[in-house]
C-alpha positions as CSV (number, residue, x, y, z in Angstrom):
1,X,0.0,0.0,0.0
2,X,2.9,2.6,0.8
3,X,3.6,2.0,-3.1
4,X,0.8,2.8,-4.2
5,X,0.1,5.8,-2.2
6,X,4.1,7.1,-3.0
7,X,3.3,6.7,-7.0
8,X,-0.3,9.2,-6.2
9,X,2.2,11.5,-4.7
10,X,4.6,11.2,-7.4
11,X,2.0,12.0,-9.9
12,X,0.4,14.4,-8.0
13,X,3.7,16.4,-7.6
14,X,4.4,15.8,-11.4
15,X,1.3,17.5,-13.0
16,X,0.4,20.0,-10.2
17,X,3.8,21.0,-9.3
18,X,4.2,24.4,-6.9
19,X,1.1,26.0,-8.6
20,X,-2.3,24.3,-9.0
21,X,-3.6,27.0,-11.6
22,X,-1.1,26.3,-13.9
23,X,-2.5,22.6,-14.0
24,X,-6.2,23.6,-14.0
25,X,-5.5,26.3,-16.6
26,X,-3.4,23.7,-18.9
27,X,-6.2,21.0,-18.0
28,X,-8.9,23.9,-19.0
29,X,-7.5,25.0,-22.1
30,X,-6.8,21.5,-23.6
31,X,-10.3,20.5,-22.5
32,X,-11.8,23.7,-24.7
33,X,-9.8,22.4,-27.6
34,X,-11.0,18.8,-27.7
35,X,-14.5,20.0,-26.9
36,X,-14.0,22.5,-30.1
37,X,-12.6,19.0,-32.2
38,X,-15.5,17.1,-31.1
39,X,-18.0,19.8,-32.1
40,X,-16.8,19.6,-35.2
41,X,-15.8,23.0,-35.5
42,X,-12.5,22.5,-35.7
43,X,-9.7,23.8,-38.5
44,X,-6.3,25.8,-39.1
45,X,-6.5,27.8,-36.6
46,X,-7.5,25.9,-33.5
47,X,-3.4,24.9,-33.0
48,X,-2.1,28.5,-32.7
49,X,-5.0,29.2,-30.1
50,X,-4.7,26.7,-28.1
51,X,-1.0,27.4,-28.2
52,X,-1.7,31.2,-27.3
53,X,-3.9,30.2,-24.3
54,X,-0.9,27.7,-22.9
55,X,1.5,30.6,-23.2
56,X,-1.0,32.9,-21.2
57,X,-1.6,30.0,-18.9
58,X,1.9,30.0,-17.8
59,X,2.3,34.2,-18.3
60,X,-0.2,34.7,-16.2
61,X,1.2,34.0,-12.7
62,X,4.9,35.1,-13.4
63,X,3.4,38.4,-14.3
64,X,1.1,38.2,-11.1
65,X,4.5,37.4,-8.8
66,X,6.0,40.3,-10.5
67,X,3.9,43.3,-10.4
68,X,3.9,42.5,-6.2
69,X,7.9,43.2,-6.3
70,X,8.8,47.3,-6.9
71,X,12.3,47.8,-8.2
């Protein structure tokens, strides 16, 4: 059992990491894609947005951590 519950841990650590919104964002934005796919609405330009709404995923908090710091 302390296997099993050291691999959860493992995991968990692995896709949540020191920020939860990061995963929930990334999980969000892929989520929004495939739902686009499956609605059949999908083309040329569904790659580049999802691609823009990783990116701002992962902008979001550094610029949050920095506008708190004056230099």
């Amino acid at each position: 059992m302390r296997y099993v519950v050291a691999f959860g841990r493992f995991w968990y650590d692995f896709i949540v990491g020191d920020d939860w919104r990061i995963a929930v964002g990334v999980a969000t934005v892929l989520v929004a894609g495939a739902a686009i796919i499956l609605a059949g609405m999908g083309g040329e330009w569904l790659a580049p947005l999802v691609g823009m709404g990783l990116v701002l995923v992962f902008a979001l908090p550094v610029l949050r951590a920095g506008r708190g710091r004056a230099s």
